[in-house]
C-alpha positions in Angstrom: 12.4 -31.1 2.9 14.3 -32.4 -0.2 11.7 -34.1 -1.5 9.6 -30.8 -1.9 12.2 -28.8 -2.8 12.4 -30.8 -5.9 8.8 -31.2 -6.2 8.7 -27.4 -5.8 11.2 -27.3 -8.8 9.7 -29.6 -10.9 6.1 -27.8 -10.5 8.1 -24.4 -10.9 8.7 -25.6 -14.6 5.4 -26.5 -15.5 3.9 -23.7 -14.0 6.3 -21.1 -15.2 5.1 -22.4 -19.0 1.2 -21.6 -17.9 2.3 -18.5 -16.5 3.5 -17.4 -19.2 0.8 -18.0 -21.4 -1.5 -16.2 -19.2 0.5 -13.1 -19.6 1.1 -13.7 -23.3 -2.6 -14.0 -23.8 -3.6 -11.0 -21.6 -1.0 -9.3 -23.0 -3.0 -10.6 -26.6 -6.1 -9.3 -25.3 -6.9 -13.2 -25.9 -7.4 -14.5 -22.6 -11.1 -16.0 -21.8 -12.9 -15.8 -18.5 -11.6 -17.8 -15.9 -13.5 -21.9 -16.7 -15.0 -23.3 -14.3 -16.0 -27.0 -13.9 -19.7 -27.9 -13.9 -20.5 -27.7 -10.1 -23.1 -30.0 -8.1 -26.6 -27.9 -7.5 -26.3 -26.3 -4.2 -28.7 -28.0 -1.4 -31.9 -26.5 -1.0 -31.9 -23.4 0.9 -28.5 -22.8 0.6 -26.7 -19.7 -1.7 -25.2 -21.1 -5.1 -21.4 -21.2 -5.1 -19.7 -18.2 -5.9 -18.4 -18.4 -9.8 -14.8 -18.1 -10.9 -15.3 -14.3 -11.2 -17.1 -13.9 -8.4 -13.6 -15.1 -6.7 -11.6 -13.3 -9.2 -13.1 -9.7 -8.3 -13.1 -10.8 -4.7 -9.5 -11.5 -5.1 -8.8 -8.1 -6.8 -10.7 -5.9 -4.5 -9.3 -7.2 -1.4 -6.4 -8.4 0.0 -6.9 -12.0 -1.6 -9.7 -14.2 -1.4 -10.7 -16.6 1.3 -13.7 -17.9 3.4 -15.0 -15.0 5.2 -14.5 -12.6 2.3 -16.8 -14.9 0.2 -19.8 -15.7 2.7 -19.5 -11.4 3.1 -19.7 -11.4 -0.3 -22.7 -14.1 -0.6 -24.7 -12.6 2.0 -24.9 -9.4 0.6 -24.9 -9.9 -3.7 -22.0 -8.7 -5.9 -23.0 -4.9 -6.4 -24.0 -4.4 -2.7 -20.4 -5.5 -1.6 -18.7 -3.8 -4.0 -20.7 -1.1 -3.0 -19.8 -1.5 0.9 -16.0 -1.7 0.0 -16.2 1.9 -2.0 -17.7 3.5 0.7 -17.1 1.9 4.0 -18.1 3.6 7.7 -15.8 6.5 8.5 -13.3 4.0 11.0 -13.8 -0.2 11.2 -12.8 -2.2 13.6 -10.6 -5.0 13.3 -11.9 -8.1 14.8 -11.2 -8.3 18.6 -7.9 -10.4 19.0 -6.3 -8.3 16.0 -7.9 -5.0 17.5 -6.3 -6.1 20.9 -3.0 -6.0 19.4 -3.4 -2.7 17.2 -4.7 -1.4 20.8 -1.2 -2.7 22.7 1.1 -0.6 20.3 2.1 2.2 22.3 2.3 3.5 18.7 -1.3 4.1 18.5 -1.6 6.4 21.2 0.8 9.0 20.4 1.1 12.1 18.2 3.7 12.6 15.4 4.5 15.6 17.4 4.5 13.9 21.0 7.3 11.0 19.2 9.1 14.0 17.3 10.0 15.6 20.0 10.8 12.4 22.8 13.4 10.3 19.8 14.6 14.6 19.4 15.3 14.7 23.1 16.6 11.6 23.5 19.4 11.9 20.4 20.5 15.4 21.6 20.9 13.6 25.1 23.4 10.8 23.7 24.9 13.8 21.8 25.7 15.7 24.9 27.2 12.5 26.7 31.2 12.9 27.0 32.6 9.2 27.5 32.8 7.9 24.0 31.6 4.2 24.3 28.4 5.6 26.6 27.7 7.9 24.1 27.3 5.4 21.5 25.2 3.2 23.9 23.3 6.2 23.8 23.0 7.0 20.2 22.2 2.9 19.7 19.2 3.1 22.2 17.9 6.2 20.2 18.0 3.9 16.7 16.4 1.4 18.1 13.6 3.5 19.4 13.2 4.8 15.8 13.4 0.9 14.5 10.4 0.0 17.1 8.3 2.8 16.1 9.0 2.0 12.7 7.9 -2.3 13.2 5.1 -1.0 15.6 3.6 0.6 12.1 4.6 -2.3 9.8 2.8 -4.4 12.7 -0.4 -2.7 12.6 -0.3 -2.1 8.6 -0.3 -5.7 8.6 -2.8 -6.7 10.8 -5.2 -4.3 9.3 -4.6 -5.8 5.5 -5.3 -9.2 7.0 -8.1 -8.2 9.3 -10.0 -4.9 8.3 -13.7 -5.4 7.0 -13.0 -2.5 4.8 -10.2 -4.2 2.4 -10.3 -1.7 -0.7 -9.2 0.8 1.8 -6.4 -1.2 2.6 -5.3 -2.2 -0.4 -5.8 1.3 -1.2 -3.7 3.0 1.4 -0.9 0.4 -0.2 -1.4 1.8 -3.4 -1.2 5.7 -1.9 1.8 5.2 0.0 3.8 3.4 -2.6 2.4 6.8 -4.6 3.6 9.4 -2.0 6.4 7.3 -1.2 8.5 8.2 1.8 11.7 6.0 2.8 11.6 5.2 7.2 15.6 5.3 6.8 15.5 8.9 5.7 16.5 11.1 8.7 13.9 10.3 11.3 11.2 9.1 9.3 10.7 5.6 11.4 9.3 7.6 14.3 6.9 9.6 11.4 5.8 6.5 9.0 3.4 5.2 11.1 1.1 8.6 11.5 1.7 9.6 8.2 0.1 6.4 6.8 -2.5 6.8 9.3 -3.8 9.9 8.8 -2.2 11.7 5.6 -2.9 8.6 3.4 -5.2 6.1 5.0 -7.7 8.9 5.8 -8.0 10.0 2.7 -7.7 6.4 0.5 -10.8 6.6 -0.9 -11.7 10.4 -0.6 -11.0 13.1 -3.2 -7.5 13.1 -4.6 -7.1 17.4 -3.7 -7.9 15.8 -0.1 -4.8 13.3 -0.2 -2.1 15.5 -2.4 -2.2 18.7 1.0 -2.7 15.8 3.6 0.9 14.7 2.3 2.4 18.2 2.1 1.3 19.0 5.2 2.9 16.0 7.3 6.3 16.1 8.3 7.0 12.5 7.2 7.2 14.4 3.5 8.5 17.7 4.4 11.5 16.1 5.6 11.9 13.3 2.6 11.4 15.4 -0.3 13.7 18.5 1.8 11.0 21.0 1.7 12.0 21.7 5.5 15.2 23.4 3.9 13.2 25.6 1.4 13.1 29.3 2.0 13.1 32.7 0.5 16.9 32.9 -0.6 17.6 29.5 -0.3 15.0 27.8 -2.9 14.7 23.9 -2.8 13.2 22.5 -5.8 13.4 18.7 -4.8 9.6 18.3 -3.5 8.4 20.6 -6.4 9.8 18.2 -9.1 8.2 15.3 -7.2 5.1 16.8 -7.2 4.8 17.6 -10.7 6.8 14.3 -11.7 5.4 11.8 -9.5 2.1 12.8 -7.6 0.4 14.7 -10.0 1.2 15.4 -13.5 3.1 13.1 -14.7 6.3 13.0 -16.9 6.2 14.7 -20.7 2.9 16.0 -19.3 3.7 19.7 -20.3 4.7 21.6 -17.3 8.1 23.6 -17.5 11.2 23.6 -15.7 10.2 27.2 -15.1 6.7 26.1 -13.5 9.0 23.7 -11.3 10.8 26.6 -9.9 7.3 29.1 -9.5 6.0 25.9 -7.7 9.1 25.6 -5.5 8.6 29.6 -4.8 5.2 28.6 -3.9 6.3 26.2 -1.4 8.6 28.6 0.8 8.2 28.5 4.5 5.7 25.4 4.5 8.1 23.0 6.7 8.8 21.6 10.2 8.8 22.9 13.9 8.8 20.7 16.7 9.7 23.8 19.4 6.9 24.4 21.6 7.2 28.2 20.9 6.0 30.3 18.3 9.2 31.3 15.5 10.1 35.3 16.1 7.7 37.4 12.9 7.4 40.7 12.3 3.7 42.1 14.1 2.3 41.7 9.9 3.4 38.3 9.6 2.1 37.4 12.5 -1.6 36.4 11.5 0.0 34.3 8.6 1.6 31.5 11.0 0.5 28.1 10.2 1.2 25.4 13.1 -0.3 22.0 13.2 1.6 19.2 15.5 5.0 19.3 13.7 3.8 20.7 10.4 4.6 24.9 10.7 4.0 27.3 7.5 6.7 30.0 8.5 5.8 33.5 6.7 9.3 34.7 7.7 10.6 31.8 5.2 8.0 32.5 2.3 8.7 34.4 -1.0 5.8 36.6 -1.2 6.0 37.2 -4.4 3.8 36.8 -7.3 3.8 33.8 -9.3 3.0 32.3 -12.4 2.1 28.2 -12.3 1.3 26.3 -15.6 -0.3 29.9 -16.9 -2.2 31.0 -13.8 -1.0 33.9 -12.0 -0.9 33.2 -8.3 -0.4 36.4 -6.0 1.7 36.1 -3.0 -0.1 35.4 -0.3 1.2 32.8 2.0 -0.2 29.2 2.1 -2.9 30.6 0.4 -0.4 30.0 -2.5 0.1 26.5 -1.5 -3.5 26.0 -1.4 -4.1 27.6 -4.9 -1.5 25.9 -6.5 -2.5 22.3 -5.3 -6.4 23.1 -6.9 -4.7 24.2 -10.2 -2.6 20.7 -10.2 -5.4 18.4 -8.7 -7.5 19.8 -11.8 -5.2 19.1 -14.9 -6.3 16.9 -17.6 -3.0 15.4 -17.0 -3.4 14.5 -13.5 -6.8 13.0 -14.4 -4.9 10.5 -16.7 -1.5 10.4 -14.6 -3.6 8.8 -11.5 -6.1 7.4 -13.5 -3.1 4.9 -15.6 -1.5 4.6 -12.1 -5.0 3.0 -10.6 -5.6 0.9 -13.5 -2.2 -0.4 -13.5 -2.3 -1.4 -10.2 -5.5 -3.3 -10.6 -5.8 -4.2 -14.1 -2.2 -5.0 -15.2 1.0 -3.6 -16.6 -0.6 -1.5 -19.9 -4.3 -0.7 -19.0 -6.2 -0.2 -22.3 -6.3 3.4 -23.0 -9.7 3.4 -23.2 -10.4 2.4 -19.9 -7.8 4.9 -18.4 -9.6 7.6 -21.0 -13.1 7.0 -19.2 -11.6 6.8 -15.3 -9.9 10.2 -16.0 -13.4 11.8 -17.1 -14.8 10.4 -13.9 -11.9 11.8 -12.3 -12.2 15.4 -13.9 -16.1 14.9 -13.5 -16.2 14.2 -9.8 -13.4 16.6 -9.0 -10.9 14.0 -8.2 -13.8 11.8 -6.4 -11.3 8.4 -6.0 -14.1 6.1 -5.1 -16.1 6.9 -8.4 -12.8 6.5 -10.6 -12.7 3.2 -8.9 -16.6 2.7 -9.1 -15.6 3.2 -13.1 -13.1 1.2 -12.8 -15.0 -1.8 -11.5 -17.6 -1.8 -13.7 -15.8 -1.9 -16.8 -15.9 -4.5 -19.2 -11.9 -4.0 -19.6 -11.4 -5.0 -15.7 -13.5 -7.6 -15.8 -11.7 -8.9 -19.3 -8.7 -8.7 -16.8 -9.7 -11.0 -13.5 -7.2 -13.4 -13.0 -4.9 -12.0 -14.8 -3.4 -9.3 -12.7 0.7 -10.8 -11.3 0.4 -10.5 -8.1 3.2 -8.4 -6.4 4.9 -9.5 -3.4 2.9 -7.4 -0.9 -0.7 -9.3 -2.5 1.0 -12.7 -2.6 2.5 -13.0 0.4 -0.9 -11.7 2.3 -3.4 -13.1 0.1 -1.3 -16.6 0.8 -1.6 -15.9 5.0 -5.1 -14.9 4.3 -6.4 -17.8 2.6 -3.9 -19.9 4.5 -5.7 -18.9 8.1 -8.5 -16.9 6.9 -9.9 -15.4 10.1 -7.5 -17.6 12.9 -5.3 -13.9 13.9 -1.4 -14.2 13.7 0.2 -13.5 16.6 3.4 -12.0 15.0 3.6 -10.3 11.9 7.3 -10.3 11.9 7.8 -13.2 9.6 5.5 -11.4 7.0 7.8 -8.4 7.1 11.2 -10.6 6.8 9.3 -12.0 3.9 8.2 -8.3 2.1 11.9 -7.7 2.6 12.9 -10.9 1.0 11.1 -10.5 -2.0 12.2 -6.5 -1.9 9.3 -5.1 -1.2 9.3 -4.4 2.1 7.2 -1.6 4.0 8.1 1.7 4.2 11.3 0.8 2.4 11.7 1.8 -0.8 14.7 4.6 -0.9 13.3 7.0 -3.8 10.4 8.9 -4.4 8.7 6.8 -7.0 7.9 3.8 -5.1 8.0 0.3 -5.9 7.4 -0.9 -9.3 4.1 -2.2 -10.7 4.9 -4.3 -13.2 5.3 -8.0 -13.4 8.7 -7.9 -14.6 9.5 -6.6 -11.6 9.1 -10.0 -9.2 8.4 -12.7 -11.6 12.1 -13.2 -11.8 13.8 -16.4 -11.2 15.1 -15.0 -7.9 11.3 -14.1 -6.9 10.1 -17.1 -7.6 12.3 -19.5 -5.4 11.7 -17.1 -2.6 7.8 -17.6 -3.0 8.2 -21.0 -3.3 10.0 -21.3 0.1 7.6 -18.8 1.9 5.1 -21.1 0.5 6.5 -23.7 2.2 6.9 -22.2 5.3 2.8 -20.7 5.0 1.9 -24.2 3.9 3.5 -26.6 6.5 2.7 -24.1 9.7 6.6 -23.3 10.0 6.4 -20.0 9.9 6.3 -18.5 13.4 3.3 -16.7 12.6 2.0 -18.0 15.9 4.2 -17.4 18.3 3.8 -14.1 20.0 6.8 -12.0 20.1 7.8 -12.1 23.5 10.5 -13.7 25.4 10.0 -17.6 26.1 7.0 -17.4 23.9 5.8 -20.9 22.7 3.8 -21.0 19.2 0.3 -22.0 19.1 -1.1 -24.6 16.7 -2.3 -23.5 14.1 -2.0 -25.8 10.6 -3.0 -24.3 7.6 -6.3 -25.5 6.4 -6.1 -24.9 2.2 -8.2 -28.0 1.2 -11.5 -26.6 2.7 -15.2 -26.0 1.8 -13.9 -22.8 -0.5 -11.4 -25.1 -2.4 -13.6 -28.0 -2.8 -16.6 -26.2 -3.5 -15.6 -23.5 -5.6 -11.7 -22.5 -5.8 -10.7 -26.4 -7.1 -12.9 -25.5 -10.7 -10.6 -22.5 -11.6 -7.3 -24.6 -11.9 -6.0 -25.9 -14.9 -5.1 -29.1 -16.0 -1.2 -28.5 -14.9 -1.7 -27.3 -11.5 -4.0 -30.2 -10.4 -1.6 -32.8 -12.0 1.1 -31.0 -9.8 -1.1 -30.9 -6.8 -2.0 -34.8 -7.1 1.9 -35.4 -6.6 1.4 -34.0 -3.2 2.0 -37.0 -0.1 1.2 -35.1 2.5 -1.2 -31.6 3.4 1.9 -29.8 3.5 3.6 -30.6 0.5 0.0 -29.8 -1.0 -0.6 -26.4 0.5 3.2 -25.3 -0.9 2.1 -26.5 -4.3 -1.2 -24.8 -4.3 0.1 -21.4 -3.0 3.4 -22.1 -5.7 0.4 -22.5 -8.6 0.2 -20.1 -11.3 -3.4 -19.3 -10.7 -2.9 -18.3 -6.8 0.3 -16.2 -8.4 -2.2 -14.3 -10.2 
């Protein structure tokens, strides 16, 4: 354990040199493609070996590169599964032992509104108790019915970035939820996180953008984060207004007013949260106006009917119809067009996407009516992403799966908690960021010192099958063998010609598999 500590260390300063000359010389616009050693012809009959960027957009589409990715890739060409990704079937299906455990969370077979309103019932119960210390047996039970729900959702968000077939639509349902960020701590979001992944973002991932911004104002997982629960005629909350225009649309120093903040919050009246079974008391006219879906309720009793004016359109009042109105006008803006557009093309290309390349995603965007797949069709095919492969630092939600992926490739876990022990580790944990803006994106963020000794010591624990990944999460439980296989036919074959001359000098210090598979997931070029 010493010995690899040091080892770790030692390779930690030689690689922290080449990782910083990749990032100078992206940042340079100098970096060449990816070199890759002259390779062996393949035996008759058999596909060539995928190239360096081959593995490199691989790599950037998915949730990291590994053996069944690439043989998907192989069988059916570059543009095919690019295509595939873009536009998968309607719902996948994870393979059968992950699927089996997606299938056991009692998570996946309840409403928003059917949990709602059990964790309600139970809290006022422990409320009403009178002995003091059973009363706070009571109210411990009910958080740690909220914390299961809350791990039942980080359980099957992992599962289905390891597993899923359809990968950009993970890796996109990441990117949307770090956008219309929501922290499980906040009130009772653990019991909602789960469903509003599910269906207001992951639905939606690779839809059209108008389709994603009213999925999230309509679930209660962001009614009740951003306040817009509390905002009524009379008693105007402008929190989830701001956020819109700041955050999820627009953009800051886009041009909107602190007085179109205020028409927008106007707008938003009444739309809110109702887990009662009845219907709210309205007035015979108001009555046709009532909005209810699950826990989501637009209340006409709470709206400000009157007009409005939003970024120079005049909006009559008219109940959601407002709401509705307002989100085309917003979904539509030239700035929102560049605002998602930069936000995309940072998360895929790196830290300042050429303005060029954001310029000619945000006329797909405004082309295609907010179409994400063909700003991410765009994306792909430009010559500035592909300048980029390789480049991109990963952040700690890509590293630490793309390590477990390549590590096991299509061997299921058995427990995800050690993955989500590590996403806290390295501060990016699901569903836990406390403000609206989500996690950073840049590499600044986790390329710290800190960061990096973590890595290197989940590294360790991927590489030497120490982990726990493998034992099932149930009293008694025993974990299943399952060593880590790096050195494979996709490393000899293909991922061995993309290193440089520092990692393999690093890797050649290795004594043992294990010490080897820390070193190689500790490299610079699997960082990236």
């Amino acid at each position: 354990m010493l010995r690899l500590t040091r080892l770790c260390l030692a390779a930690a300063a030689v690689f922290a040199g080449a990782i910083a000359a990749i990032e100078a010389k992206a940042a340079d616009g100098a970096l060449p493609p990816p070199t890759v050693s002259a390779l062996p012809p393949p035996a008759a009959g058999a596909l060539p070996p995928p190239t360096a960027g081959d593995l490199a957009l691989i790599d950037a589409v998915t949730f990291g590169v590994n053996a069944s990715s690439v043989a998907g890739f192989q069988a059916l060409g570059a543009e095919k599964w690019l295509q595939g990704q873009l536009h998968p079937a309607a719902s996948t299906r994870l393979p059968p032992a992950a699927q089996a455990q997606v299938d056991a969370l009692p998570l996946t077979h309840r409403s928003a509104l059917e949990l709602a309103v059990e964790v309600d019932a139970q809290g006022r119960a422990a409320g009403l108790i009178t002995d003091i210390g059973q009363r706070a047996a009571a109210a411990q039970v009910n958080q740690q019915t909220m914390s299961d729900l809350a791990r039942q959702a980080a359980n099957r968000t992992i599962l289905r970035a390891l597993y899923a077939p359809d990968q950009l639509r993970e890796r996109m349902t990441w990117f949307w939820f770090n956008h219309f960020n929501v922290h499980q701590y906040n009130a009772n979001l653990r019991v909602l996180v789960g469903d509003y992944e599910d269906h207001a973002i992951r639905a939606h991932a690779l839809g059209r953008f108008r389709d994603i911004l009213e999925a999230t104002l309509r679930h209660p997982a962001m009614l009740r984060y951003l306040d817009n629960a509390d905002n009524a005629a009379g008693h105007i909350n402008e929190n989830y207004a701001r956020e819109i225009m700041e955050l999820h649309t627009m953009g800051v120093g886009s041009g909107y007013t602190q007085k179109d903040v205020e028409e927008l919050a106007r707008i938003l009246t009444g739309v809110g949260i109702d887990m009662r079974p009845d219907d709210p008391k309205l007035k015979p006219e108001q009555q046709a106006q009532l909005l209810r879906d699950g826990v989501f309720e637009f209340n006409p009793a709470r709206h400000d009917y009157g007009d409005k004016v939003l970024l120079g359109h005049t909006i009559k009042g008219s109940g959601f119809a407002e709401v509705k109105e307002a989100l085309d006008i917003l979904s539509r803006q030239p700035a929102t067009a560049t605002h998602i557009s930069r936000q995309i093309a940072t998360y895929f290309v790196g830290d300042d996407p050429p303005a060029a390349l954001v310029a000619h995603m945000a006329q797909s965007f405004t082309q295609s009516d907010g179409d994400i797949a063909k700003v991410l069709d765009t994306l792909f095919h430009a010559p500035e992403f592909k300048a980029s492969l390789g480049t991109r630092f990963k952040d700690p939600v890509q590293y630490v799966l793309s390590a477990v992926r390549l590590a096991y490739d299509d061997k299921v876990i058995l427990n995800t908690a050690p993955i989500q022990g590590w996403l806290n580790r390295l501060a990016e944990g699901l569903f836990n960021h406390q403000t609206p803006d989500g996690y950073s994106m840049t590499s600044s963020t986790w390329s710290g010192p800190g960061q990096m000794t973590t890595r290197f010591e989940i590294a360790r624990q991927i590489g030497s099958s120490q982990a726990g990944l493998f034992k099932p999460a149930t009293p008694d439980a025993v974990e299943q063998p399952a060593f880590p296989l790096l050195q494979n036919a996709l490393y000899f074959g293909s991922l061995r010609q993309t290193l440089g001359v520092a990692t393999r000098t690093a890797l050649d210090q290795a004594t043992s598999p294990q010490d080897w598979n820390t070193l190689f997931l500790c490299s610079p070029e699997f960082m990236h």
